[in-house]
C-alpha positions in Angstrom: 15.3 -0.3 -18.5 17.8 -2.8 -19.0 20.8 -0.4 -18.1 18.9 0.5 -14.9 18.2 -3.6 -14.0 22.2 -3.8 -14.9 22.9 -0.7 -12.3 21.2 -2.8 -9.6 22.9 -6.3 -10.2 26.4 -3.6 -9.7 25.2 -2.6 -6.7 23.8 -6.3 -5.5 27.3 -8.0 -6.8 29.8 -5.2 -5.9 28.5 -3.6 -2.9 28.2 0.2 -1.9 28.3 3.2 -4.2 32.1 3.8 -4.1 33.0 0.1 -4.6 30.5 0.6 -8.1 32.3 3.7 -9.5 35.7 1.9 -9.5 34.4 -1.5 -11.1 32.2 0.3 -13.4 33.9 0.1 -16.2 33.1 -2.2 -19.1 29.8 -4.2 -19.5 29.2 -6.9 -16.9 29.8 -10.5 -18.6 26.4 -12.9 -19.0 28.0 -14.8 -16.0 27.7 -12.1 -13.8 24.2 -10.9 -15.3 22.9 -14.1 -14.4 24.5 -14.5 -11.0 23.3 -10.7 -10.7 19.3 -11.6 -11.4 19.5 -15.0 -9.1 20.7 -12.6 -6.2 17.9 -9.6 -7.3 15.5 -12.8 -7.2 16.6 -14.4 -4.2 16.4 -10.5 -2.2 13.1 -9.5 -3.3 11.8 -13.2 -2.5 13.3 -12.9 1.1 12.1 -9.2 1.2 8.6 -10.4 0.6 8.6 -13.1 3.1 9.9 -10.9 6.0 6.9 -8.1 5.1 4.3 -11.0 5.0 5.8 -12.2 8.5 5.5 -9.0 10.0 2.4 -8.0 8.6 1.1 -11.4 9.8 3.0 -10.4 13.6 1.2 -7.2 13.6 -2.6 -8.6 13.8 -1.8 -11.4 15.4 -0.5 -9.7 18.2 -3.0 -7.1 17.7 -5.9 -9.5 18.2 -4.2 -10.7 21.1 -4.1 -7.6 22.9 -7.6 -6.1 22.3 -9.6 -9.3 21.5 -8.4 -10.5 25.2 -5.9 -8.4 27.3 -6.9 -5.1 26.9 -10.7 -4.8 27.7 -10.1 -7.9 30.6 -7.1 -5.8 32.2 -4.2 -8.6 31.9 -0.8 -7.5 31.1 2.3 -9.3 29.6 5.7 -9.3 30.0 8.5 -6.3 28.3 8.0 -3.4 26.7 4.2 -4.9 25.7 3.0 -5.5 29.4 4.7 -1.9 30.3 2.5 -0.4 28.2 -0.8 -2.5 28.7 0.2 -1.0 32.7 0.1 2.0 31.9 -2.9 2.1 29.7 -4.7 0.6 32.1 -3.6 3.2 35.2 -4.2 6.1 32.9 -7.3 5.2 30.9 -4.9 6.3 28.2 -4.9 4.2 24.6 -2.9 1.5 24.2 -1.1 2.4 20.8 0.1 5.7 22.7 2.3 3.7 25.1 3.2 1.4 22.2 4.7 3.8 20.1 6.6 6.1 23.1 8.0 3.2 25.5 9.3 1.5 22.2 11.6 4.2 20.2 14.5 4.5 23.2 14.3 0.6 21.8 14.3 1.5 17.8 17.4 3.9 18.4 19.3 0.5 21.1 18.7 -1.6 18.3 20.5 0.7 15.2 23.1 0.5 18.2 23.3 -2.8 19.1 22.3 -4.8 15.6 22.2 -3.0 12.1 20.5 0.0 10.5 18.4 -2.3 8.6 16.8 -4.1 11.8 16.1 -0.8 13.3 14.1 0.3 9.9 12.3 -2.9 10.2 11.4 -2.3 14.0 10.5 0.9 13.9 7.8 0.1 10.7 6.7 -2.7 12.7 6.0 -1.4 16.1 4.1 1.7 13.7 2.1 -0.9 12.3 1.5 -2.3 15.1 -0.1 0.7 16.8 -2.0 1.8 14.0 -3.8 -1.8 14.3 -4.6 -1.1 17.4 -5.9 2.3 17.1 -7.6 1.6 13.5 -8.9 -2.2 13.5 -11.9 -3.4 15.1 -11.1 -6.7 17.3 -14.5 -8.3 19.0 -14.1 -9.6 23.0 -13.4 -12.9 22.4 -14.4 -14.1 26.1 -14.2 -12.9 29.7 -12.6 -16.1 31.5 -10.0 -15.3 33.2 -8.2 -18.2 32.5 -8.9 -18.5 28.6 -8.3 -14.6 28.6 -4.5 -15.2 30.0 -3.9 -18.3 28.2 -5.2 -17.3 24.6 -4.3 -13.8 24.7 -0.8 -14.7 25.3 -1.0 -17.2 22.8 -1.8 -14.9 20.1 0.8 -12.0 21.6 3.8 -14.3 21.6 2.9 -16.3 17.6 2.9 -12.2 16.8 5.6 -11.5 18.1 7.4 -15.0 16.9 6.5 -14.2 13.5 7.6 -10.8 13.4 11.4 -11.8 14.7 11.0 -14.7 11.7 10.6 -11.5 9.5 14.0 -9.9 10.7 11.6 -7.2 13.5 10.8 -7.2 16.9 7.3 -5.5 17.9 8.3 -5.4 21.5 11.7 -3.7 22.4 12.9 -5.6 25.8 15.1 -8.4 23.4 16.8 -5.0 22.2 17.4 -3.5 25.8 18.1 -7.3 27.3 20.8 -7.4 24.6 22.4 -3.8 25.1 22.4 -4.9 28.8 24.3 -8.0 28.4 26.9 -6.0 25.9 27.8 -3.5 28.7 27.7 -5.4 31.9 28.4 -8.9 30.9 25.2 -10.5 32.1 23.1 -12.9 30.1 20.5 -11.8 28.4 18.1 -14.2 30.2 18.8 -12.8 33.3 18.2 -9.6 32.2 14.5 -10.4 31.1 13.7 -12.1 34.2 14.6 -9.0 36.5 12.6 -6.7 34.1 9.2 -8.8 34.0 9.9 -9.5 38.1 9.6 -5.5 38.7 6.7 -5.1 35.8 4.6 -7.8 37.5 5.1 -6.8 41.0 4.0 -3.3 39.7 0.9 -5.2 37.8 -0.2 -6.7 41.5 0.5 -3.5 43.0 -1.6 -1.2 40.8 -3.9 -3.9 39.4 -4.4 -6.4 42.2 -2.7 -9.7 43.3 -5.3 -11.8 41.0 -4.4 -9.8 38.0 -0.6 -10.0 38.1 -0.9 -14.1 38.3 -3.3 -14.3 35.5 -0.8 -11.8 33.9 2.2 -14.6 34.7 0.0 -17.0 32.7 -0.4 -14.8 30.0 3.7 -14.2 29.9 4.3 -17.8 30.0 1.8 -18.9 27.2 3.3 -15.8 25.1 7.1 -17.4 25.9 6.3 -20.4 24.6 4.5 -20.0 21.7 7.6 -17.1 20.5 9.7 -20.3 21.3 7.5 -22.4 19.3 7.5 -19.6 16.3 10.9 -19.1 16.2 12.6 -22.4 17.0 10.4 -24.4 14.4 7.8 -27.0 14.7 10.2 -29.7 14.7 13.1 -30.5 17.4 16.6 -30.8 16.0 19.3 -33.0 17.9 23.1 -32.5 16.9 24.8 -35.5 17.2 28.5 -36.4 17.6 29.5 -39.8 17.6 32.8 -41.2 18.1 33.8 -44.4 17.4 36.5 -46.9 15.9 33.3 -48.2 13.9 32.6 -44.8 12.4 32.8 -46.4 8.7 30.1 -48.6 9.3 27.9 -46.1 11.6 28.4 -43.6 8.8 26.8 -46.1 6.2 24.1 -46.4 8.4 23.2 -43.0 8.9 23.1 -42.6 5.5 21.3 -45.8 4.2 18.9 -46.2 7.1 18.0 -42.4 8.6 18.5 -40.8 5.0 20.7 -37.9 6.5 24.2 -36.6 5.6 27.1 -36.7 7.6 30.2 -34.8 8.5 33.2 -36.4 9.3 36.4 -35.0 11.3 39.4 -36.7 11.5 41.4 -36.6 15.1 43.2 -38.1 17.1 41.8 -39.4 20.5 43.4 -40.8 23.8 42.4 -40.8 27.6 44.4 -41.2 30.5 48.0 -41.0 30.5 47.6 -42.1 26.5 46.8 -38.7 25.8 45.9 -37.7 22.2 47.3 -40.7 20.2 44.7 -42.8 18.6 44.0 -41.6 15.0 39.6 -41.5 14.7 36.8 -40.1 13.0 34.2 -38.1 14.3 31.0 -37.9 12.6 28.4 -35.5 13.3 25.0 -35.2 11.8 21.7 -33.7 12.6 18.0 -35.6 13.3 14.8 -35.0 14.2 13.6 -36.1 17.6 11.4 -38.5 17.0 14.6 -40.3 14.8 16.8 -40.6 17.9 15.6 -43.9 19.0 16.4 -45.1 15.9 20.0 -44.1 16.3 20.5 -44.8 19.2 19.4 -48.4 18.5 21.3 -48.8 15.3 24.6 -47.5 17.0 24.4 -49.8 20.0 24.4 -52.7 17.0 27.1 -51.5 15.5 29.2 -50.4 18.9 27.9 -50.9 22.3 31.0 -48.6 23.5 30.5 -45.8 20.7 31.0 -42.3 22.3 27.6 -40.3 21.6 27.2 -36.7 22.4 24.0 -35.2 21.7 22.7 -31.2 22.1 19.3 -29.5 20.9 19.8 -27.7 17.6 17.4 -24.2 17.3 16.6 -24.6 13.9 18.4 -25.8 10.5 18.6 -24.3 6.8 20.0 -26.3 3.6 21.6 -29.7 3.8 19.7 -33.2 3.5 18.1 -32.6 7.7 14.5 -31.2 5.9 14.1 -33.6 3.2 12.4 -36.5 3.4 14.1 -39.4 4.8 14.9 -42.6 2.6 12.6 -45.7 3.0 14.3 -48.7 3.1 
């Protein structure tokens, strides 16, 4: 047991196979046993999380699509809405179109990302069909309007949570990326052109009031993925320049409770060019802290140079602690 524990830390510490058989001689030292078990640890903890995500993704886009769309004939946007289409023009079920439209998608994304994210997709988008064919989801309601808004609710936290676990369950991110790659566009673009013709096929083949409800649903399953993936909080970088920086520094740090990285440059304008030697400190906030900043700075340095821009998400670092009371 233990020589087959220390085979794995080799293969977590040095890498591939043929990097192991050349470093494989000799015992590894406690140092590297015990780096070796923190890394096992720290893999099967993040391994677990990403299954519960997806598996979490799965029904929860699952009772999204036959607890509301399905059975009230509302499609989304993507690879999902194409197939809720054709379902609903062929009478055919749901998990069919599911599986089929998707794997062009599963093969783009070992492509376009890694090997690993196409495993993880392709399990996903199987367990995402089989919950549809296999588990029973009651009809929730048949307003229209609760119907679009709900049922995309529950489509986009599904399919939020399943990116969170390192998957997609709906393959147009993988195709609006391999787009981009080859033609240069953005991938935002790209989506918007393929849910234009998908909903203009929805009013054509479904009916005018259909496709808008549809549009409701899309948007309500936007931004709740936003809201999954981004995180509950807002994050603002901020850059902040200023021949005060020491004492601005000291009040990030005192008052807010947040770290601070400071560059050292040289500033100028004009014909002065870059001549001024300055520190730039940058740190990251919540919103609801930017106020605060704000005010603090202008007390310390009406003319302070402040650049702020929205930050996705943040890992590590002193930004999800809590902040220091004073």
């Amino acid at each position: 047991m233990h020589n087959f524990l220390e085979n794995i830390i080799r293969r977590i510490i040095y890498g591939e196979k043929k990097s192991v058989e050349k470093k494989n001689a000799g015992t590894l030292s406690e140092y590297k046993m015990a780096k070796g078990y923190r890394l096992l640890f720290l893999n099967i903890k993040h391994n677990i999380r990403s299954t519960l995500l997806i598996i979490a993704g799965i029904f929860s886009a699952s009772f999204g699509l036959k607890g509301f769309l399905l059975t009230n004939h509302f499609i989304d946007g993507g690879v999902t809405g194409i197939s809720l289409l054709l379902s609903g023009i062929t009478k055919a079920p749901l998990y069919i179109f599911l599986i089929c439209i998707n794997i062009p998608f599963v093969f783009m994304g070992y492509k376009t990302v890694s090997k690993q994210f196409a495993i993880k997709t392709g399990l996903a988008i199987t367990g995402l069909a089989l919950c549809v064919a296999l588990v029973h989801f009651p009809d929730v309601t048949k307003d229209n309007l609760l119907v679009a808004v709900f049922g995309g609710f529950f489509l986009g936290a599904g399919i939020g949570m399943s990116i969170r676990g390192g998957a997609v369950i709906d393959g147009t991110e993988v195709l609006a990326l391999y787009l981009s790659k080859k033609f240069g566009t953005t991938i935002g673009d790209i989506i918007i052109i393929i849910n234009i013709i998908i909903f203009s096929s929805g009013a054509y083949f479904l009916g005018i009031e259909p496709a808008l409800y549809s549009m409701i649903t899309y948007l309500a399953a936007s931004k709740t993925l936003d809201f999954v993936v981004e995180g509950i909080e807002e994050y603002i970088g901020v850059t902040i320049i200023s021949s005060h920086s020491k004492e601005i520094s000291e009040m990030i740090v005192n008052q807010l409770g947040r770290g601070i990285t400071v560059y050292s440059a040289k500033r100028g304008y004009g014909k002065r060019g870059a001549r001024e030697e300055s520190d730039i400190l940058y740190t990251v906030i919540t919103r609801l802290e930017l106020n605060k900043l704000n005010t603090e700075i202008q007390k310390i340095d009406e003319f302070a140079f402040v650049v702020m821009s929205p930050v996705k998400d943040t890992k590590g670092g002193m930004i999800k602690k809590r902040p220091l009371n004073h």
